[in-house]
Backbone and ligand atoms as CSV (ligand in chain L), in Angstrom:
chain,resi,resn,atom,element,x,y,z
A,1,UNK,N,N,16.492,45.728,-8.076
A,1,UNK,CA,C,15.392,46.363,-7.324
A,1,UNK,C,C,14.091,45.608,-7.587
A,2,UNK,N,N,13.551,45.001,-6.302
A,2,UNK,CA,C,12.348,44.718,-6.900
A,2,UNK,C,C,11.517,45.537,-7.354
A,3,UNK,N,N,10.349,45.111,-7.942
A,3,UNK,CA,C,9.046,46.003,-8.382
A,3,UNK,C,C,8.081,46.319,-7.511
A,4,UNK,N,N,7.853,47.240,-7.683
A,4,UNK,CA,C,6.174,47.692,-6.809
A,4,UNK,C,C,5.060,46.731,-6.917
A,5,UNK,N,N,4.199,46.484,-6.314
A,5,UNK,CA,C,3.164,45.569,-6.399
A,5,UNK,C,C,2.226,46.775,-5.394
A,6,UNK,N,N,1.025,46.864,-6.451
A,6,UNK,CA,C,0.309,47.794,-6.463
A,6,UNK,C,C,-0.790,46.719,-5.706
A,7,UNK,N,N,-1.035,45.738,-5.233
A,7,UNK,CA,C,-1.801,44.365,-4.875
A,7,UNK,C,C,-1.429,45.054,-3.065
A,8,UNK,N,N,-0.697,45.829,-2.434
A,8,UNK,CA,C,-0.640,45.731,-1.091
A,8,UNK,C,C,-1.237,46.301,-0.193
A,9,UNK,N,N,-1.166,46.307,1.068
A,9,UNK,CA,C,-2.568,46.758,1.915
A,9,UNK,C,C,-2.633,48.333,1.776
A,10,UNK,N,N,-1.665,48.854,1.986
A,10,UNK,CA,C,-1.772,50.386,1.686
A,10,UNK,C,C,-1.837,50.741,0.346
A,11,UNK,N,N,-1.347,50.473,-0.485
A,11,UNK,CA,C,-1.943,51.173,-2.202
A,11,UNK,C,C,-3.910,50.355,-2.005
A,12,UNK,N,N,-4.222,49.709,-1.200
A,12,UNK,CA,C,-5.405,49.615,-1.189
A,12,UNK,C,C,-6.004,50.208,-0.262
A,13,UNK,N,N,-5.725,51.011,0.748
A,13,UNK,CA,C,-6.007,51.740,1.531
A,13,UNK,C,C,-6.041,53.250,1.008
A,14,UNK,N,N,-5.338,53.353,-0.104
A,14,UNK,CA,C,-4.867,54.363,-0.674
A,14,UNK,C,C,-6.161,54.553,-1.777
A,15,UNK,N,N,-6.677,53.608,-2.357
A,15,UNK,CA,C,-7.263,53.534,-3.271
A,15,UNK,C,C,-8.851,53.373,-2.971
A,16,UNK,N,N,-8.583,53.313,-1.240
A,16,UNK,CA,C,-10.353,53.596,-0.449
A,16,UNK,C,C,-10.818,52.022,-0.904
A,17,UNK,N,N,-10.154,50.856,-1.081
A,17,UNK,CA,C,-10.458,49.850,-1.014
A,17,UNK,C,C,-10.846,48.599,0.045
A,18,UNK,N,N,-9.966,49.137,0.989
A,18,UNK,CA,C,-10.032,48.461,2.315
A,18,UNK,C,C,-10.309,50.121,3.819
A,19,UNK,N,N,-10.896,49.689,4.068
A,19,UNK,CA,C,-11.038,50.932,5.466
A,19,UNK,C,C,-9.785,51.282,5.926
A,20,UNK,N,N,-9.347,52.444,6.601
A,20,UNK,CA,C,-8.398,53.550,7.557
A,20,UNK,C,C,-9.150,54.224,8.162
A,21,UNK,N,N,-8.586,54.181,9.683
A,21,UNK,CA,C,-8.471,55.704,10.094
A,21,UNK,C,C,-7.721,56.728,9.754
A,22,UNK,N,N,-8.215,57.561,8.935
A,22,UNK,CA,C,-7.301,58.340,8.312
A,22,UNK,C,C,-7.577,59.340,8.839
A,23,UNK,N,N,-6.049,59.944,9.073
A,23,UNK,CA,C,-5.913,61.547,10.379
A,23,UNK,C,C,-4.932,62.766,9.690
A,24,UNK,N,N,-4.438,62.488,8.078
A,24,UNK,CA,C,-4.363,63.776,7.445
A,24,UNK,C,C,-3.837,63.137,5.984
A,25,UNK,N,N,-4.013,63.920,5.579
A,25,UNK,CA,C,-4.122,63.658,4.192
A,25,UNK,C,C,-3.515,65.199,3.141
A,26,UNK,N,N,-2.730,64.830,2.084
A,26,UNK,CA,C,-2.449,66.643,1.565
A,26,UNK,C,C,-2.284,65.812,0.002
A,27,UNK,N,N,-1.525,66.944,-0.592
A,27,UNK,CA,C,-1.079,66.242,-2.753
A,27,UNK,C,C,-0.842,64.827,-2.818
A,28,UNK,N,N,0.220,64.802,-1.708
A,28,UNK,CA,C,1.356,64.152,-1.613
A,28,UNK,C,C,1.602,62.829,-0.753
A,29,UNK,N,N,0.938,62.998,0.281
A,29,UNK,CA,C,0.530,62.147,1.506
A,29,UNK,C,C,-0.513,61.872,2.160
A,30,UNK,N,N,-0.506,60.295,2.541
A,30,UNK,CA,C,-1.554,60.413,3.862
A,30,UNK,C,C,-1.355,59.829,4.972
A,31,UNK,N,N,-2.127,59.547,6.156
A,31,UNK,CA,C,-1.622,59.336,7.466
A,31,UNK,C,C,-2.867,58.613,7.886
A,32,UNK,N,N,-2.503,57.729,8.220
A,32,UNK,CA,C,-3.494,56.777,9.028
A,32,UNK,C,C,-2.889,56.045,10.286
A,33,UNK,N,N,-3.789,55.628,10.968
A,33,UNK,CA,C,-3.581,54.911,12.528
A,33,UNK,C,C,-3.284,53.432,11.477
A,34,UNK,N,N,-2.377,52.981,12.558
A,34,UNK,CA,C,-1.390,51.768,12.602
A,34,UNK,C,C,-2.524,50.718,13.069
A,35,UNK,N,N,-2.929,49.677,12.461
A,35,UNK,CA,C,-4.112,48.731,12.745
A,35,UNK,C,C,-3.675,47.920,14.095
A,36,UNK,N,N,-2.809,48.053,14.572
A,36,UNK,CA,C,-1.976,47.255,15.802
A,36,UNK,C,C,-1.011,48.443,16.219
A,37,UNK,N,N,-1.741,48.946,16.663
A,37,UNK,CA,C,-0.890,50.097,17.638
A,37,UNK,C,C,0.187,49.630,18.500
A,38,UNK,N,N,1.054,49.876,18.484
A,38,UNK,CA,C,2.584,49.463,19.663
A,38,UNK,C,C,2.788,50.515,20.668
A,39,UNK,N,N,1.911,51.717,20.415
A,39,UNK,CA,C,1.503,52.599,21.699
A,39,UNK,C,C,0.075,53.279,21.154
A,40,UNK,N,N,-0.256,54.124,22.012
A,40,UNK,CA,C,-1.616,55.065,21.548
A,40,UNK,C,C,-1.478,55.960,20.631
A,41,UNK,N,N,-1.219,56.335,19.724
A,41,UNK,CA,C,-1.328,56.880,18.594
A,41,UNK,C,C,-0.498,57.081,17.928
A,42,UNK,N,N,-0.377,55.278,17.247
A,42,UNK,CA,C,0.724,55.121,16.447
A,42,UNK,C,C,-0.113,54.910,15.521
A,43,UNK,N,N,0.638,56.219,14.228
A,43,UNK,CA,C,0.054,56.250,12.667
A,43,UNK,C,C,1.559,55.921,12.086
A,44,UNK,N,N,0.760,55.815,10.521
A,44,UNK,CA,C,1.485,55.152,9.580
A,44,UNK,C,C,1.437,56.415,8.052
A,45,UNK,N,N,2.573,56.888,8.155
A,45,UNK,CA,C,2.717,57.952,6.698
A,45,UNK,C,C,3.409,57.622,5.217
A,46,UNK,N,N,2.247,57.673,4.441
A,46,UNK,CA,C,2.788,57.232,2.980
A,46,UNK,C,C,2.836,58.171,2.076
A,47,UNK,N,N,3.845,58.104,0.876
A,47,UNK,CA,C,3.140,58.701,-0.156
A,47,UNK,C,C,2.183,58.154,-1.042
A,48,UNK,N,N,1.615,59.169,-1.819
A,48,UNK,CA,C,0.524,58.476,-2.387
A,48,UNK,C,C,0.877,58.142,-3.820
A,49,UNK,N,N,2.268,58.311,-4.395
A,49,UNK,CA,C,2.475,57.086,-5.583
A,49,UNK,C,C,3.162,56.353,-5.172
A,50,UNK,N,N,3.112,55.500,-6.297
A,50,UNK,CA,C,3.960,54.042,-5.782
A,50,UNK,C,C,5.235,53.734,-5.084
A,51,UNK,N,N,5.780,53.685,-4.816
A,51,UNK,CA,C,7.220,53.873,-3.864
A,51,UNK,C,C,7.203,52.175,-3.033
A,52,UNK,N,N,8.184,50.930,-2.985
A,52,UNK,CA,C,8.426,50.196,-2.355
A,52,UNK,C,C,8.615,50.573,-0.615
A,53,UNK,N,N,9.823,51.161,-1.025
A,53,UNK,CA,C,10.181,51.737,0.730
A,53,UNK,C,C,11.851,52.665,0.277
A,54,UNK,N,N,12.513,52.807,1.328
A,54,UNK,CA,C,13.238,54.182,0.766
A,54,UNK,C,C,14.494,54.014,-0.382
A,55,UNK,N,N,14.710,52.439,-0.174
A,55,UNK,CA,C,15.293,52.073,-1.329
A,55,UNK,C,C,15.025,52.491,-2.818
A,56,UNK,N,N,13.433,52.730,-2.938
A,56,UNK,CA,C,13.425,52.956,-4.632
A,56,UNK,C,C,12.525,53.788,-3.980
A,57,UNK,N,N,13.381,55.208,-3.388
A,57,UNK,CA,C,12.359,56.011,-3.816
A,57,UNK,C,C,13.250,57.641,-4.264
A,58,UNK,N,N,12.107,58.473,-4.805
A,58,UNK,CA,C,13.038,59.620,-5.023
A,58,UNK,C,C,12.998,60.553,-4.432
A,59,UNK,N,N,13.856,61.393,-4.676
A,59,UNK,CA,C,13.961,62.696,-3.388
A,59,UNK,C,C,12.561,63.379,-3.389
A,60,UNK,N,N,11.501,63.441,-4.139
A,60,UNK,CA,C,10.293,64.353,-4.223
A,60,UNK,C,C,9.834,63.720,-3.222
A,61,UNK,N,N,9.578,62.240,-2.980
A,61,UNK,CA,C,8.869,61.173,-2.197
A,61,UNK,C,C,9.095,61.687,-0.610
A,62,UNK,N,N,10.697,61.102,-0.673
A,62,UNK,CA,C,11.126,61.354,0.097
A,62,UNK,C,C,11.027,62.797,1.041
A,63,UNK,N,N,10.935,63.459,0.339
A,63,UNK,CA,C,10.871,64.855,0.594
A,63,UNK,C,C,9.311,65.377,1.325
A,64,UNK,N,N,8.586,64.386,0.462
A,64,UNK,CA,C,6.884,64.757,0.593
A,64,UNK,C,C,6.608,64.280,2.386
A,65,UNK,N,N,7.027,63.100,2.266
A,65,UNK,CA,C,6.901,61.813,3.367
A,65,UNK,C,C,7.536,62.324,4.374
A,66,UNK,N,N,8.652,63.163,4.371
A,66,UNK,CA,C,9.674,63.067,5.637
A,66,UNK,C,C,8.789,65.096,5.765
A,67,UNK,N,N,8.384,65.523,4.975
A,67,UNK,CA,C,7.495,66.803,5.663
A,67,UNK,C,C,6.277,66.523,6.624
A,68,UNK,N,N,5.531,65.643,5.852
A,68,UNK,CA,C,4.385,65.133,6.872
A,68,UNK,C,C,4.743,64.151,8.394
A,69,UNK,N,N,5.823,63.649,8.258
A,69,UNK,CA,C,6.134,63.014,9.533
A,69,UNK,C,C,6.638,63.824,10.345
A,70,UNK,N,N,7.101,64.708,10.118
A,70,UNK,CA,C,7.340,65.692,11.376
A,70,UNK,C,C,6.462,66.738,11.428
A,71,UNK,N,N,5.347,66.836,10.655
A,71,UNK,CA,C,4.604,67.572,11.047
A,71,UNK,C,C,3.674,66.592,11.730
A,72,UNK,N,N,3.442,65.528,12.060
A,72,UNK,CA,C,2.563,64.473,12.697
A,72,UNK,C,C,2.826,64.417,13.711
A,73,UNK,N,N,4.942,64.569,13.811
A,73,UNK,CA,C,5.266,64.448,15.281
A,73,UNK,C,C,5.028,65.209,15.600
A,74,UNK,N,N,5.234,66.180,15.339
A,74,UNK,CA,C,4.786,67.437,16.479
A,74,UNK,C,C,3.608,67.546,16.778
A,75,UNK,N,N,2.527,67.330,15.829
A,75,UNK,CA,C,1.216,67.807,16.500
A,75,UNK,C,C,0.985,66.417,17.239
A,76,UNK,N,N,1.396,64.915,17.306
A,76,UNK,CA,C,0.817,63.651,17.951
A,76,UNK,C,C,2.063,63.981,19.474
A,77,UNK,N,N,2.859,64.776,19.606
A,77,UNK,CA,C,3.666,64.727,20.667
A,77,UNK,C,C,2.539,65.877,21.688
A,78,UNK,N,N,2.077,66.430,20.929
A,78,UNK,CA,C,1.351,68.004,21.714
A,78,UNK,C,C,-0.020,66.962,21.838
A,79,UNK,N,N,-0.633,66.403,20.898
A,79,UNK,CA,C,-1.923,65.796,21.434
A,79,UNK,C,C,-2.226,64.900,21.988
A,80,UNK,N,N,-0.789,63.908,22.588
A,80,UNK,CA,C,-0.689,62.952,23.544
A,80,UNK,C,C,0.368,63.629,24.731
A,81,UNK,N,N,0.413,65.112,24.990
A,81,UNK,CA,C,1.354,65.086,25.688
A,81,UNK,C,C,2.512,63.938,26.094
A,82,UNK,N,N,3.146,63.920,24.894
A,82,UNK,CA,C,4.212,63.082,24.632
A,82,UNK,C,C,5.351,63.267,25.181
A,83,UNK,N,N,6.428,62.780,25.749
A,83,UNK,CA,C,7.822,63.103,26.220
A,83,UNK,C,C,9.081,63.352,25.035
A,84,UNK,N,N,8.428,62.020,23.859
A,84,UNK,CA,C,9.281,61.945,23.275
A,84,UNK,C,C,8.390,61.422,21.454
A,85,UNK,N,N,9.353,61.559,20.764
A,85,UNK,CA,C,8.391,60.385,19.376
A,85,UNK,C,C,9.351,59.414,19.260
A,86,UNK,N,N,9.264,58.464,18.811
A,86,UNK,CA,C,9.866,57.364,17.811
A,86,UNK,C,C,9.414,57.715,16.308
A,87,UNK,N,N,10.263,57.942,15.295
A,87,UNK,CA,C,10.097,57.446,14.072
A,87,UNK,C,C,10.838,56.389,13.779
A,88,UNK,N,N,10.112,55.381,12.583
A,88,UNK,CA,C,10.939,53.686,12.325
A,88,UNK,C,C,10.568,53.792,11.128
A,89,UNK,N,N,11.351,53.148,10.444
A,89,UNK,CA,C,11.347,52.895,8.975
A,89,UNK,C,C,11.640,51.718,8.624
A,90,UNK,N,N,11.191,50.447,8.408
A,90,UNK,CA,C,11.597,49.222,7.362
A,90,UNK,C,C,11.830,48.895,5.890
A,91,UNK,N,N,13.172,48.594,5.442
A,91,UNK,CA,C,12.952,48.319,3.960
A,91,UNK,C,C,13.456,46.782,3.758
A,92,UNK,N,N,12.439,45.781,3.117
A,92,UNK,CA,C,12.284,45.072,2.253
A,92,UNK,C,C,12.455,44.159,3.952
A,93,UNK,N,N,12.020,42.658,3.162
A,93,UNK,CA,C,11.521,41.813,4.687
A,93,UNK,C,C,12.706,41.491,5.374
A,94,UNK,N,N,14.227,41.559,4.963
A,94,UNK,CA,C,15.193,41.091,5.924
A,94,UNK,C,C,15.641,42.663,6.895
A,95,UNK,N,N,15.002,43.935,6.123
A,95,UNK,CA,C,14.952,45.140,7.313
A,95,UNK,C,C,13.750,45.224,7.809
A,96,UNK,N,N,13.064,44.241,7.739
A,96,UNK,CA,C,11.498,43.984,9.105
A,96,UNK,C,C,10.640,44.688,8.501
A,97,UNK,N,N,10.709,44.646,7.260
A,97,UNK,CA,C,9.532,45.636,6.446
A,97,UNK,C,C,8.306,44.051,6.089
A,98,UNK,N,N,7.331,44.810,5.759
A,98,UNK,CA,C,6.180,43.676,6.067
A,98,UNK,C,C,4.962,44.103,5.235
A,99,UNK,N,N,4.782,45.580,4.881
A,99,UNK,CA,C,3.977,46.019,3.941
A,99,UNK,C,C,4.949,46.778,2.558
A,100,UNK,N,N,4.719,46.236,1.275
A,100,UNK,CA,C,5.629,46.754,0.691
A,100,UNK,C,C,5.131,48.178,-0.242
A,101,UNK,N,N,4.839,48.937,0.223
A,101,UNK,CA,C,4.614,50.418,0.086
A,101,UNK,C,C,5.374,51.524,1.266
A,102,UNK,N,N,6.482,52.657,0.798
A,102,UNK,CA,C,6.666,53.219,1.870
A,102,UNK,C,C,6.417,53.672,2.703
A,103,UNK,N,N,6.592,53.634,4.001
A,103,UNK,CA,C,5.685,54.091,5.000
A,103,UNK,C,C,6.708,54.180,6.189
A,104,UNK,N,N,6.392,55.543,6.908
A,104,UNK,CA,C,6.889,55.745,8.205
A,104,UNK,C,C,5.745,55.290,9.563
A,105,UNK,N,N,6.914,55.092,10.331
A,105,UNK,CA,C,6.103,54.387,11.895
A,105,UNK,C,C,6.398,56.272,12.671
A,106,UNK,N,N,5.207,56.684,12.896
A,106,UNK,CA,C,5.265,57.638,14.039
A,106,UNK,C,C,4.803,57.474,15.383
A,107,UNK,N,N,5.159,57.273,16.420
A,107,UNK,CA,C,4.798,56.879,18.001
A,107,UNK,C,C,5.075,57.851,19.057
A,108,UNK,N,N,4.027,58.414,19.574
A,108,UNK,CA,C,4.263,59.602,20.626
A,108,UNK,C,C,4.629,58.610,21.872
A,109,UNK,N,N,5.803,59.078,22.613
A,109,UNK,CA,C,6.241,58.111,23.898
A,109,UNK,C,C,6.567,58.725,24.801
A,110,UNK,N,N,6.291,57.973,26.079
A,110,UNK,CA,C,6.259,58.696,27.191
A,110,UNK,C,C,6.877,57.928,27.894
A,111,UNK,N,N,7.814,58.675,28.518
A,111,UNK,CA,C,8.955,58.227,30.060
A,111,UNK,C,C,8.141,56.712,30.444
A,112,UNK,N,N,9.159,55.796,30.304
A,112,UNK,CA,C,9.414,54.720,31.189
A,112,UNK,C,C,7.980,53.612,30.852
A,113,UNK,N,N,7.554,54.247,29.553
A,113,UNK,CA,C,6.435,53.150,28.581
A,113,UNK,C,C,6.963,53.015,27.440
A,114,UNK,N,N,7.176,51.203,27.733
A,114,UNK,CA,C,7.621,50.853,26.406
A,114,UNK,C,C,6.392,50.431,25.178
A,115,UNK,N,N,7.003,50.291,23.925
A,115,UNK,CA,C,5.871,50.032,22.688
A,115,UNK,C,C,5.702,48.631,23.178
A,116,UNK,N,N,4.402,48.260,22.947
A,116,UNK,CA,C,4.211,46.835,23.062
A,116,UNK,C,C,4.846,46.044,21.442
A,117,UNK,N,N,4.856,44.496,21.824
A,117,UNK,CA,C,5.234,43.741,20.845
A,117,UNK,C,C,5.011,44.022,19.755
L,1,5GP,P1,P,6.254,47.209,8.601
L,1,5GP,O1,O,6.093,46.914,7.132
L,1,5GP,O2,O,6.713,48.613,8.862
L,1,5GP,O3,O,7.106,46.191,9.310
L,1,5GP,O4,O,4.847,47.039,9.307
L,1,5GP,C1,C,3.637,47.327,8.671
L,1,5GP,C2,C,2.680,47.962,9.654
L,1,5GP,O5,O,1.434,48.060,9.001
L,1,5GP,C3,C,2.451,47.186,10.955
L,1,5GP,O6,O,2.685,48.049,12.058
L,1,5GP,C4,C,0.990,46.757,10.888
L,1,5GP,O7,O,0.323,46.765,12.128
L,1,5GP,C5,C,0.404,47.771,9.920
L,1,5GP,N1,N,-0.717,47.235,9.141
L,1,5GP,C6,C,-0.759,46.030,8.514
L,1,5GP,N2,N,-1.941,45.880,7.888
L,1,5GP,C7,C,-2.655,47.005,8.116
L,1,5GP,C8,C,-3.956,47.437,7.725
L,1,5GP,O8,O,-4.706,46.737,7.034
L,1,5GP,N3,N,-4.366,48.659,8.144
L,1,5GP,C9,C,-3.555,49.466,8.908
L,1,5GP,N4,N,-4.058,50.649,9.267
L,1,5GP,N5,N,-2.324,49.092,9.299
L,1,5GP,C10,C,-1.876,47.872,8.911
């Protein structure tokens, strides 16, 4: 397993080091807009200790992270009158992961619009 590296954009986002739009926040989690949106209000949900991605993480994490993402979907599906959500998950760079802190992709989507690149 690799190690955490506390050096990445979100534990520095986390740590109010670098700017977010940040759109909820609780103990356990927070939620910020995706700096390259792939639709209109695509946020990004972490926990707030260290965690790689779901590979090294534990059921509390897990548990914390996967409450706030569906509570995101639902309220980002009702406040984009959404059709549908996407949730995505990447772990480690050969599963297209790219920030190494866990984090869910939430995307409110609508009939016959695809996410951009
Ligand atoms: P992944 O690791 O899931 O492949 O992708 C990381 C995601 O983080 C990408 O969607 C990218 O746009 C987003 N991202 C990268 N750097 C920043 C940043 O500095 N701020 C925010 N808000 N999002 C970022």
């Amino acid at each position: 397993m690799t190690a955490y590296d506390d050096d990445n954009i979100f534990a520095k986002i986390l740590r109010g080091e670098i700017p977010s739009t940040r759109v909820y926040e609780d103990d356990d989690t927070l939620a910020f807009m995706d700096i390259m949106p792939r639709v209109d209000g695509h946020l990004l949900v972490i926990p707030k200790t260290p965690c790689r991605n779901v590979l090294d993480a534990s059921p509390a994490q897990l548990e914390a992270v996967i409450r706030t993402v569906q509570k995101l979907a639902q309220a980002s599906k009702a406040a984009f009158d959404a059709d549908g959500v996407t949730i995505q998950q990447f772990n480690e760079a050969a599963g297209g992961q790219e920030v190494f802190h866990l984090h869910f992709h939430v995307l409110p989507r609508h009939e016959g619009v695809s996410p951009r690149a």
